[in-house]
PDB file with SEQRES, HELIX, SHEET and CRYST1 records, atoms N, CA, C and O in Angstrom:
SEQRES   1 A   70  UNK UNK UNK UNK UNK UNK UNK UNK UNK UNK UNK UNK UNK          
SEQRES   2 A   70  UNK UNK UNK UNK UNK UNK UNK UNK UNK UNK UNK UNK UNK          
SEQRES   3 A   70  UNK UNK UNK UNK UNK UNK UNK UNK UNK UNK UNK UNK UNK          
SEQRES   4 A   70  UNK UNK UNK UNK UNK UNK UNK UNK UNK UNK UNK UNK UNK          
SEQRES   5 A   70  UNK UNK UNK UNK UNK UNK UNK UNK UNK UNK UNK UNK UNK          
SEQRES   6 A   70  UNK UNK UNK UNK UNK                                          
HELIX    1 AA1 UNK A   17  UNK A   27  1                                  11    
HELIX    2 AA2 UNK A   28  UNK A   30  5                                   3    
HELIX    3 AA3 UNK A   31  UNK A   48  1                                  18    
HELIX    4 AA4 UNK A   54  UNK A   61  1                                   8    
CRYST1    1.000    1.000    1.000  90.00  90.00  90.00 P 1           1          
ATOM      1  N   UNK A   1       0.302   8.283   8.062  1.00  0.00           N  
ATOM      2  CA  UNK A   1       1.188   9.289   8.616  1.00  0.00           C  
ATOM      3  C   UNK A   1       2.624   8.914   8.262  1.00  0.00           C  
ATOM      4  O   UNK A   1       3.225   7.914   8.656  1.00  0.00           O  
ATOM      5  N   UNK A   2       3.098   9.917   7.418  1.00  0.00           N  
ATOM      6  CA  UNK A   2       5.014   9.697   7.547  1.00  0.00           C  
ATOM      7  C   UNK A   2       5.718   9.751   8.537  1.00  0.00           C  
ATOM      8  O   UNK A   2       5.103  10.334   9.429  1.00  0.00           O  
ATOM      9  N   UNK A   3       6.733   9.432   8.857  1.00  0.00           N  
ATOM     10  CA  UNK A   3       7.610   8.224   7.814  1.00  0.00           C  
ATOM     11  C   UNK A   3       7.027   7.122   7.798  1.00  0.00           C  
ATOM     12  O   UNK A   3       7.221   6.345   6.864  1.00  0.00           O  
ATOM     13  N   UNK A   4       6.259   6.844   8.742  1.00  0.00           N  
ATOM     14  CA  UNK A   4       5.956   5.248   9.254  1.00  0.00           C  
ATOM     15  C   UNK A   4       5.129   4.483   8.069  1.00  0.00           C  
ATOM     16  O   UNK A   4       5.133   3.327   7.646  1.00  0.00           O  
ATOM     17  N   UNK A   5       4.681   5.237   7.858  1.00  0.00           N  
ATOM     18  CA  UNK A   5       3.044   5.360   6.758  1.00  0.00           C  
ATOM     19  C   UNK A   5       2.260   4.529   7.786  1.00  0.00           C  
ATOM     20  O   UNK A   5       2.563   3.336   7.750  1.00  0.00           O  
ATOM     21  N   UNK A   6       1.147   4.927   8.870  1.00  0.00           N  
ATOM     22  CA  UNK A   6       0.938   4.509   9.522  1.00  0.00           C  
ATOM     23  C   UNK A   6      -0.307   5.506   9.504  1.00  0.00           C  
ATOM     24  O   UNK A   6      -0.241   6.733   9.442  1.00  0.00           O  
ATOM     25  N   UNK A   7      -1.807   4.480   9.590  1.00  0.00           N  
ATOM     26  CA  UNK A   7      -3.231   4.786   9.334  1.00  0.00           C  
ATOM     27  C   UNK A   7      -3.544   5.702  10.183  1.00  0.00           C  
ATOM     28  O   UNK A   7      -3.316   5.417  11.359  1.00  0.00           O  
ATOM     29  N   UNK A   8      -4.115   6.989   9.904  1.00  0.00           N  
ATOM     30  CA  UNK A   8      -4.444   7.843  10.973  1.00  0.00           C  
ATOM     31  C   UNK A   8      -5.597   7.948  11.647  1.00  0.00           C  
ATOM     32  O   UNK A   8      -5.834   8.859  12.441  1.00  0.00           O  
ATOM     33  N   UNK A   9      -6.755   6.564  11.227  1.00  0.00           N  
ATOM     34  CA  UNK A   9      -7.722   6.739  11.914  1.00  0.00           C  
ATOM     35  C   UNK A   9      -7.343   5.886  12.988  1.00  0.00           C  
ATOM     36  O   UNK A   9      -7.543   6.287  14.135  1.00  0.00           O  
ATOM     37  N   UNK A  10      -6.542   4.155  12.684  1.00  0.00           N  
ATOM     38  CA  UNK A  10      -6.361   3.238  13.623  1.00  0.00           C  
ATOM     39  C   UNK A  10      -4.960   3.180  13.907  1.00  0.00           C  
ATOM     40  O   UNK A  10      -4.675   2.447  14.854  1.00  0.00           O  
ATOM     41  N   UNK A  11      -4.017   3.755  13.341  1.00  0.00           N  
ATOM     42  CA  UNK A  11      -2.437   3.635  13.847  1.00  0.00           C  
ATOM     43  C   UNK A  11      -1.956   2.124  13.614  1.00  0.00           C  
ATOM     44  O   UNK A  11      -1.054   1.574  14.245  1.00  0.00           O  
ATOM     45  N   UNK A  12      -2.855   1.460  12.420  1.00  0.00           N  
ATOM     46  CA  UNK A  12      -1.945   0.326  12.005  1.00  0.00           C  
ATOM     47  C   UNK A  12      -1.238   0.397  11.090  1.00  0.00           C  
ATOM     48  O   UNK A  12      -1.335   1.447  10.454  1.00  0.00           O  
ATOM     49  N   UNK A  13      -0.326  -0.534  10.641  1.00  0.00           N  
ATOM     50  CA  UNK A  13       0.629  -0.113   9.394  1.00  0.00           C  
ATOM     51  C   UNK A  13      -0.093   0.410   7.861  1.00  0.00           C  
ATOM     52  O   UNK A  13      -0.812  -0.522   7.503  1.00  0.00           O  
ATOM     53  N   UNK A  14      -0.141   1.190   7.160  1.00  0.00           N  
ATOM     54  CA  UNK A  14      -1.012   1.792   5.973  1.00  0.00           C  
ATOM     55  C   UNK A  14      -0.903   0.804   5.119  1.00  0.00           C  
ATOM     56  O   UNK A  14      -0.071   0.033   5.597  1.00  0.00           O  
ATOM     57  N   UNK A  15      -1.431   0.254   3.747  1.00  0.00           N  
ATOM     58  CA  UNK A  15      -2.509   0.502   4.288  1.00  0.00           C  
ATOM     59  C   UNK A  15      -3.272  -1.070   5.290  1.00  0.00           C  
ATOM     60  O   UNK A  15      -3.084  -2.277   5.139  1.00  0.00           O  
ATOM     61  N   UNK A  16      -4.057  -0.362   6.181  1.00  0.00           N  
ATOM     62  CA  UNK A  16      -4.784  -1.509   7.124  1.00  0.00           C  
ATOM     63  C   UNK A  16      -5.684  -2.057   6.486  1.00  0.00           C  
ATOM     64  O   UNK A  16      -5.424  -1.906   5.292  1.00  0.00           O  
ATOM     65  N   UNK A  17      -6.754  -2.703   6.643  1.00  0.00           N  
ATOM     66  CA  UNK A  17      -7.796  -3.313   6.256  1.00  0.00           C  
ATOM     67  C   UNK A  17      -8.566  -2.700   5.760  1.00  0.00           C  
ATOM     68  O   UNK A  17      -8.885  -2.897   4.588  1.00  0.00           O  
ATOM     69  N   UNK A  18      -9.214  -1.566   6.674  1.00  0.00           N  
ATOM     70  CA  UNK A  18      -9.893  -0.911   6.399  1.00  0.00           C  
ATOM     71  C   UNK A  18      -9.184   0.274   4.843  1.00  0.00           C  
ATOM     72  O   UNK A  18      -9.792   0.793   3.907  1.00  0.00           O  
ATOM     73  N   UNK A  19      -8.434   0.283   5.037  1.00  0.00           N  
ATOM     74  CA  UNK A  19      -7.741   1.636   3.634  1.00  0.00           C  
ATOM     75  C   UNK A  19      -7.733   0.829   2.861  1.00  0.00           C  
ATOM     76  O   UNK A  19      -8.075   1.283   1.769  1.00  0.00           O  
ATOM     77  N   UNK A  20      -7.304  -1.142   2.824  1.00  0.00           N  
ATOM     78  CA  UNK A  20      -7.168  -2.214   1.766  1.00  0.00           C  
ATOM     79  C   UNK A  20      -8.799  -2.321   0.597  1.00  0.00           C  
ATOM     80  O   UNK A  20      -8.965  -2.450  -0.616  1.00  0.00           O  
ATOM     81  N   UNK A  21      -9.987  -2.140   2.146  1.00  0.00           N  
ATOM     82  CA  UNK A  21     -11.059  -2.199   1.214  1.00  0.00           C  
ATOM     83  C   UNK A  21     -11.412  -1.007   0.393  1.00  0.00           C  
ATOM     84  O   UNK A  21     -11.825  -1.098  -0.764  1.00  0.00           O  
ATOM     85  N   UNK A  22     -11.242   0.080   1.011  1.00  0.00           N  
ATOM     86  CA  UNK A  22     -11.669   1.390   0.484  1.00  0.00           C  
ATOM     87  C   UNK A  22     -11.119   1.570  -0.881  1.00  0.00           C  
ATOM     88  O   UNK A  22     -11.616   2.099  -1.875  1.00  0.00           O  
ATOM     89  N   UNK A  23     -10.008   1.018  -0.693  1.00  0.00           N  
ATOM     90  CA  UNK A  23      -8.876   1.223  -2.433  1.00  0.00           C  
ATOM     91  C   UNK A  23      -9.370   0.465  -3.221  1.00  0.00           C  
ATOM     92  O   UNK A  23      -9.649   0.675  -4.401  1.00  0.00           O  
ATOM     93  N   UNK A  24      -9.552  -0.775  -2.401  1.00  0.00           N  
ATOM     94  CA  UNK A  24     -10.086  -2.009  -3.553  1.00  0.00           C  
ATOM     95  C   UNK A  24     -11.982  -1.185  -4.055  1.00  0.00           C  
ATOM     96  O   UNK A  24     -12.344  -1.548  -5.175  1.00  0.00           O  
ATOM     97  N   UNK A  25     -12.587  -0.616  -3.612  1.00  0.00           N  
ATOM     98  CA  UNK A  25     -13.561   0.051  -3.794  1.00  0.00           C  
ATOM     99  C   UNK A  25     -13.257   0.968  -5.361  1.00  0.00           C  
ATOM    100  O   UNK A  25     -13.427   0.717  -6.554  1.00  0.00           O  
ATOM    101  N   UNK A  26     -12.797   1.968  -4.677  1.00  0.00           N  
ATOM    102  CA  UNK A  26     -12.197   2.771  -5.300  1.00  0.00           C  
ATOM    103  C   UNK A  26     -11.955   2.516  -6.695  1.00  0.00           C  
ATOM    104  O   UNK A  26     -12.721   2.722  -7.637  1.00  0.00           O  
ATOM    105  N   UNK A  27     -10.659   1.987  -6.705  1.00  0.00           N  
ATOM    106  CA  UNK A  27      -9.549   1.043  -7.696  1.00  0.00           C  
ATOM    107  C   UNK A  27     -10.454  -0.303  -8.379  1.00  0.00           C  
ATOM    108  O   UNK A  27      -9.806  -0.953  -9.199  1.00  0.00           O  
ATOM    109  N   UNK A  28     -11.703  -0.718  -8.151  1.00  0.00           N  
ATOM    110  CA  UNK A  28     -12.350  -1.788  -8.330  1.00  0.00           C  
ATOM    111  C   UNK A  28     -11.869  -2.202  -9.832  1.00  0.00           C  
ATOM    112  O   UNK A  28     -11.156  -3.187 -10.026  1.00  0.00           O  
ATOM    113  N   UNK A  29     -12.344  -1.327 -10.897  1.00  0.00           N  
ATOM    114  CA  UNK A  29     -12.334  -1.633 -12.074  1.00  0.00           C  
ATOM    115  C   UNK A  29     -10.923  -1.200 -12.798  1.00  0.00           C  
ATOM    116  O   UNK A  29     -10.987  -1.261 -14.026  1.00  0.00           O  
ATOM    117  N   UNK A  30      -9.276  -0.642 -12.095  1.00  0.00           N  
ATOM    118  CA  UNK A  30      -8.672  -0.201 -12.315  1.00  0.00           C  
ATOM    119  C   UNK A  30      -7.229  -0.771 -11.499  1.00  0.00           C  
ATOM    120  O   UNK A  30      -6.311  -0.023 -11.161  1.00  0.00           O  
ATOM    121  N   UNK A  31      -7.262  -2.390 -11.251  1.00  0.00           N  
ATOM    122  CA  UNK A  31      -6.226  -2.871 -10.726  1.00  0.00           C  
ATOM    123  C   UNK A  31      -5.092  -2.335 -10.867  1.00  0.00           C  
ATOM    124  O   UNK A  31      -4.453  -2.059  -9.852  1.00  0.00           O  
ATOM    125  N   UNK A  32      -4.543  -2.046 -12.198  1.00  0.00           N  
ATOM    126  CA  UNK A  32      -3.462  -1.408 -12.769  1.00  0.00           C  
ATOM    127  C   UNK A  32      -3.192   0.113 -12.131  1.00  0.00           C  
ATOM    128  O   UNK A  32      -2.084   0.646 -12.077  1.00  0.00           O  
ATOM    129  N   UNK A  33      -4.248   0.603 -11.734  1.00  0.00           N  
ATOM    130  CA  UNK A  33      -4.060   2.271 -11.608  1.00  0.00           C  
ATOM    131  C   UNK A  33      -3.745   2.301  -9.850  1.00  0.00           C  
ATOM    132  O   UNK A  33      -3.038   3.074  -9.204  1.00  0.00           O  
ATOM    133  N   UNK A  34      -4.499   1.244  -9.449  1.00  0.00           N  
ATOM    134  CA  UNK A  34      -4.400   0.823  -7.878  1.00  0.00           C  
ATOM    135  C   UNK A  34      -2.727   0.165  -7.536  1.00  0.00           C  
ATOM    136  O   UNK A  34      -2.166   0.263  -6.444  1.00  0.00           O  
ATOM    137  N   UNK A  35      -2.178  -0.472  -8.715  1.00  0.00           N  
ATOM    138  CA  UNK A  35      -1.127  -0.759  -8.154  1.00  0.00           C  
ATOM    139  C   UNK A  35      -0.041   0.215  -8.969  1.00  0.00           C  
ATOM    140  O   UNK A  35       1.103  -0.199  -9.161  1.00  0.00           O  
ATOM    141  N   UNK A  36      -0.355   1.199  -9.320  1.00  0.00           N  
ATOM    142  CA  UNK A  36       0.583   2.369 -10.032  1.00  0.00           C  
ATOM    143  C   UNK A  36       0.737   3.422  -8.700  1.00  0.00           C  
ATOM    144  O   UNK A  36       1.860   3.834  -8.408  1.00  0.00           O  
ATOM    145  N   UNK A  37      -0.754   3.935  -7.714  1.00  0.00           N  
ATOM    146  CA  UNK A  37      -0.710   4.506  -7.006  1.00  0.00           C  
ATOM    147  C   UNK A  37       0.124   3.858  -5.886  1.00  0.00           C  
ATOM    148  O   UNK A  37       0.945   4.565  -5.302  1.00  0.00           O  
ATOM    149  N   UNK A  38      -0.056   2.294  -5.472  1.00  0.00           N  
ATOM    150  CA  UNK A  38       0.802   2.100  -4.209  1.00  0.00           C  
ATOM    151  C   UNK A  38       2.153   2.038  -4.407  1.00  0.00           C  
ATOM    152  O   UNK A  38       2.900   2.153  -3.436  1.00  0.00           O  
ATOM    153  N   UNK A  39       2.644   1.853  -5.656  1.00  0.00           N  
ATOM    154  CA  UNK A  39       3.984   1.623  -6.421  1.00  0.00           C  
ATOM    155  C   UNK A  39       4.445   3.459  -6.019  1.00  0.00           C  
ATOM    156  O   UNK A  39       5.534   3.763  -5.532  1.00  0.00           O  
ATOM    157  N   UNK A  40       3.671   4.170  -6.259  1.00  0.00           N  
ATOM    158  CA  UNK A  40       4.599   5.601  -6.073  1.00  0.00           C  
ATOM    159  C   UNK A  40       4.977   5.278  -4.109  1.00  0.00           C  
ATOM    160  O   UNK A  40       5.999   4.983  -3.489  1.00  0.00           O  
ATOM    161  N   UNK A  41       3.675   5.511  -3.757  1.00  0.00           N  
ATOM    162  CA  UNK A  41       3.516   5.352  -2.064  1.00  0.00           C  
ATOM    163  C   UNK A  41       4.776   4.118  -1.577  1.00  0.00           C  
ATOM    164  O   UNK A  41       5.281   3.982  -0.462  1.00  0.00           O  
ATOM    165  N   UNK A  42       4.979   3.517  -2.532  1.00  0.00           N  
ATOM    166  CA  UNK A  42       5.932   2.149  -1.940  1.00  0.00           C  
ATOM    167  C   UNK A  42       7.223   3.089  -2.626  1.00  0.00           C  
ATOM    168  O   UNK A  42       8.298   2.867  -2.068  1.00  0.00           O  
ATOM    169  N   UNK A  43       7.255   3.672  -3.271  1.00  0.00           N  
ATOM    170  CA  UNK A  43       8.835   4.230  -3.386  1.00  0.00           C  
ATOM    171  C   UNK A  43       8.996   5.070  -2.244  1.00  0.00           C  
ATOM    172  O   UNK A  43       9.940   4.749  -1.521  1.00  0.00           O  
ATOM    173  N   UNK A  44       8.126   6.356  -1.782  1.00  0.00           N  
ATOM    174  CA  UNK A  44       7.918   7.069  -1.328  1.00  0.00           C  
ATOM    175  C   UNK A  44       8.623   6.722   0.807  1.00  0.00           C  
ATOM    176  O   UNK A  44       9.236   7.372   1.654  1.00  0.00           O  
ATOM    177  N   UNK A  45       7.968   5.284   0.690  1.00  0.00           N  
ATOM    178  CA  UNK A  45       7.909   4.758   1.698  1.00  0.00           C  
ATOM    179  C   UNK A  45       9.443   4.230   1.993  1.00  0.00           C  
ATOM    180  O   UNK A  45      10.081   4.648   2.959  1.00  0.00           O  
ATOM    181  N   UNK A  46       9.845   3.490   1.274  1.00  0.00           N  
ATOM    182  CA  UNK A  46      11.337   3.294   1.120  1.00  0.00           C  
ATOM    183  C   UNK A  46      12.451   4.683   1.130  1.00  0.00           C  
ATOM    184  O   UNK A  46      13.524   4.720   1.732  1.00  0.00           O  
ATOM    185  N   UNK A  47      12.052   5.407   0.571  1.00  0.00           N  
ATOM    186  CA  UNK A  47      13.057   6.347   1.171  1.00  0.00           C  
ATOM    187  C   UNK A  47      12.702   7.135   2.473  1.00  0.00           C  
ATOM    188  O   UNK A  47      13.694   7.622   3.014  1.00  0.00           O  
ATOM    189  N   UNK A  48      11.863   7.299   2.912  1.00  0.00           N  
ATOM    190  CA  UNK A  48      11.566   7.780   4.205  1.00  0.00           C  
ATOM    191  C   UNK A  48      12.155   6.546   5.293  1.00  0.00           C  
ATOM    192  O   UNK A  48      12.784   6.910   6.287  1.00  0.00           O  
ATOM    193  N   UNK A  49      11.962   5.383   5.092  1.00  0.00           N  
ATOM    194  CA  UNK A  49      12.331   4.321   6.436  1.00  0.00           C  
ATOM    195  C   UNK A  49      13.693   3.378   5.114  1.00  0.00           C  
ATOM    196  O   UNK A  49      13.272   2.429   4.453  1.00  0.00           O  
ATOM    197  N   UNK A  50      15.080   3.810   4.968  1.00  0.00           N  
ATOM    198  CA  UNK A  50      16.135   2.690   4.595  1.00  0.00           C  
ATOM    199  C   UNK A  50      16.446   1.837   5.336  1.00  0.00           C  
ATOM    200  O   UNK A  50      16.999   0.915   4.737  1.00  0.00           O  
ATOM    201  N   UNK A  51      16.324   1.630   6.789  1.00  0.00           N  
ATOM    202  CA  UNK A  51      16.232   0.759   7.138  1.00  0.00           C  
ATOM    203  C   UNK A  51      15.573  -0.387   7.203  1.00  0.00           C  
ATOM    204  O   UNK A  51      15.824  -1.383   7.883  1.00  0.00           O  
ATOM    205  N   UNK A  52      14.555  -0.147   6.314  1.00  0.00           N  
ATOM    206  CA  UNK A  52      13.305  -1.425   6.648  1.00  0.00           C  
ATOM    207  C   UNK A  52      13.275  -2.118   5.051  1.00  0.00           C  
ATOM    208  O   UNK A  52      12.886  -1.577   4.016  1.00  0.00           O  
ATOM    209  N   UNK A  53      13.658  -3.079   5.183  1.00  0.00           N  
ATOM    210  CA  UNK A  53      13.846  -4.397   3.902  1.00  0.00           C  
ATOM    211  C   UNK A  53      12.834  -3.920   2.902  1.00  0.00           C  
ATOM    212  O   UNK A  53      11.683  -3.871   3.337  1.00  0.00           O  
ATOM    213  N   UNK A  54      13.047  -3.500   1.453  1.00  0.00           N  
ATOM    214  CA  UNK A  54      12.451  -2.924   0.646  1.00  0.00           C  
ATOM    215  C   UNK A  54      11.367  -3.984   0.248  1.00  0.00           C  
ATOM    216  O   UNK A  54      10.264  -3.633  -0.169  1.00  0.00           O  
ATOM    217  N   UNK A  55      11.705  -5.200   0.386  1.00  0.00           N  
ATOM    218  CA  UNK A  55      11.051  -6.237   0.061  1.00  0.00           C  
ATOM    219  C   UNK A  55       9.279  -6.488   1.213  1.00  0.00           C  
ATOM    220  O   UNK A  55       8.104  -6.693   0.908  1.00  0.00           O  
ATOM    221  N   UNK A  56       9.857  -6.355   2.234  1.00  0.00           N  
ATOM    222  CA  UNK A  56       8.972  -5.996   3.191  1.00  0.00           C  
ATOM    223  C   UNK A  56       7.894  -5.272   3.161  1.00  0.00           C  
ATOM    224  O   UNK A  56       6.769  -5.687   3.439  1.00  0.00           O  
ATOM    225  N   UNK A  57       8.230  -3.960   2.764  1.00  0.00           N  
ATOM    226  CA  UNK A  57       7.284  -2.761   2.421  1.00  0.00           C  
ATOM    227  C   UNK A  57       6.486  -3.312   0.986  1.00  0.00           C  
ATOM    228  O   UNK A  57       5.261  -3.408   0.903  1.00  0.00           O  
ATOM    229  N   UNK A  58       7.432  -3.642  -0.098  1.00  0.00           N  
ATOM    230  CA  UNK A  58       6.707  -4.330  -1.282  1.00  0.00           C  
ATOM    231  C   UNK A  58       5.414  -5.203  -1.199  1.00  0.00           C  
ATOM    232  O   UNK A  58       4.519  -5.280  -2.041  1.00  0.00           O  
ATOM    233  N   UNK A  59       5.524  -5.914   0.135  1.00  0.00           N  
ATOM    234  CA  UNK A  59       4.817  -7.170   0.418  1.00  0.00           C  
ATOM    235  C   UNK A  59       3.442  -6.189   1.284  1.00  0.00           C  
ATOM    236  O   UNK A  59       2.259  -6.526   1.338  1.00  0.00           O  
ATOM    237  N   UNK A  60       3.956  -5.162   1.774  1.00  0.00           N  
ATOM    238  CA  UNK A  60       2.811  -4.831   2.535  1.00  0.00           C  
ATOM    239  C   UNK A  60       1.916  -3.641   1.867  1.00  0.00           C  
ATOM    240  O   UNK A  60       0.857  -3.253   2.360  1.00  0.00           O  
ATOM    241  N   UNK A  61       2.530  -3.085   0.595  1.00  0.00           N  
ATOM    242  CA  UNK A  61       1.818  -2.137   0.137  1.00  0.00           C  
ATOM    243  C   UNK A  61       1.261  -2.999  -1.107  1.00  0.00           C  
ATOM    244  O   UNK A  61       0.076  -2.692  -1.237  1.00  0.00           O  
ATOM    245  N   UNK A  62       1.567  -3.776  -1.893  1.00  0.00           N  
ATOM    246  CA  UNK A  62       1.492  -4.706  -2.929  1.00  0.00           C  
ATOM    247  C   UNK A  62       0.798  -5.778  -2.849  1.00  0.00           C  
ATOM    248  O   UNK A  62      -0.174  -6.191  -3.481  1.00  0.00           O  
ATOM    249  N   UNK A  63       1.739  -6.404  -1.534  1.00  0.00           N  
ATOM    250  CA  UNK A  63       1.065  -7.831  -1.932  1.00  0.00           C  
ATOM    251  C   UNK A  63      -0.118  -8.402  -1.587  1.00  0.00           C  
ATOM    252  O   UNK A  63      -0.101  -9.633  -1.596  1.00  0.00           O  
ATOM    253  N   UNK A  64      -1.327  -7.786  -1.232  1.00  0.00           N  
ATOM    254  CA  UNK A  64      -2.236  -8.290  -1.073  1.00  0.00           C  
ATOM    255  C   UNK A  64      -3.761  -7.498  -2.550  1.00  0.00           C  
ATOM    256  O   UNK A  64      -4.958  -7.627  -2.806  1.00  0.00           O  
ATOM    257  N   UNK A  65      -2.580  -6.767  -3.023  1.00  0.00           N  
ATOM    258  CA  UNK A  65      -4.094  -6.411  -3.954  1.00  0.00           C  
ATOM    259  C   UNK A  65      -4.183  -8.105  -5.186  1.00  0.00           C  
ATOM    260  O   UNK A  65      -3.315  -8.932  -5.466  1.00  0.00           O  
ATOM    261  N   UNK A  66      -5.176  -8.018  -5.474  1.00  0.00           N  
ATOM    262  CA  UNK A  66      -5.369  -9.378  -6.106  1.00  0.00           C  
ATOM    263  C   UNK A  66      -5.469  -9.150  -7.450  1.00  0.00           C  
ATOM    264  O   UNK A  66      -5.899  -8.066  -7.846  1.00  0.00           O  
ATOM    265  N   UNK A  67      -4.954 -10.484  -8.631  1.00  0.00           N  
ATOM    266  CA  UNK A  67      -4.643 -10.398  -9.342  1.00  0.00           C  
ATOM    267  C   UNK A  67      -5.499  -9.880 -10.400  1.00  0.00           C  
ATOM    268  O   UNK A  67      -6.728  -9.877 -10.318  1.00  0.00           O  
ATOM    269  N   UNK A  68      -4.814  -9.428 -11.427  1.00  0.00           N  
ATOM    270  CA  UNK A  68      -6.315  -8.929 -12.572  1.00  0.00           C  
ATOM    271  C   UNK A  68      -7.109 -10.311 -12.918  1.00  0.00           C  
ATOM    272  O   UNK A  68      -8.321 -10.413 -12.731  1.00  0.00           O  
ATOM    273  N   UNK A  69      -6.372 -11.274 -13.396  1.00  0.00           N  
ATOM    274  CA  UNK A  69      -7.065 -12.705 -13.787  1.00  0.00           C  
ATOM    275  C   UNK A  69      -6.737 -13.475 -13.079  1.00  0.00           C  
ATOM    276  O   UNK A  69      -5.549 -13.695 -12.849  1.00  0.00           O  
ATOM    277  N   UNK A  70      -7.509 -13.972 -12.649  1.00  0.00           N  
ATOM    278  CA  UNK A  70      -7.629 -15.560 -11.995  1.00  0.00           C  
ATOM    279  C   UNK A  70      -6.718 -16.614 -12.603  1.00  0.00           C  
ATOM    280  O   UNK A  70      -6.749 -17.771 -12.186  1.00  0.00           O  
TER     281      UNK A  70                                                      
END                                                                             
């Protein structure tokens, strides 16, 4: 849900655990396309909330998808 980007089944910050696996599902064979889609959603997200450390949002829409290579 905007602005917050906030999960509309559980009202935790987007994406939650549950939206983390579904993408990683999803996105399985397409790391690159998975982090092209949160890269729009992470711009998207930054201009809806300027107050909130861009770096922050980076870390929470980004930083947990895992790397292409080990």
């Amino acid at each position: 849900m905007r602005p917050l980007f906030l999960c509309r089944a559980c009202g935790a910050n987007w994406p939650c655990s549950a939206a983390r696996l579904a993408l990683l599902v999803i996105y399985r064979d397409n790391l690159a396309g998975l982090r092209k889609c949160l890269t729009g959603r992470l711009m998207i997200a930054i201009s809806d909330q300027p107050r909130v450390d861009p770096v922050v949002l980076a870390t929470r829409f980004l930083g947990w998808i895992p790397p292409d290579h080990p």
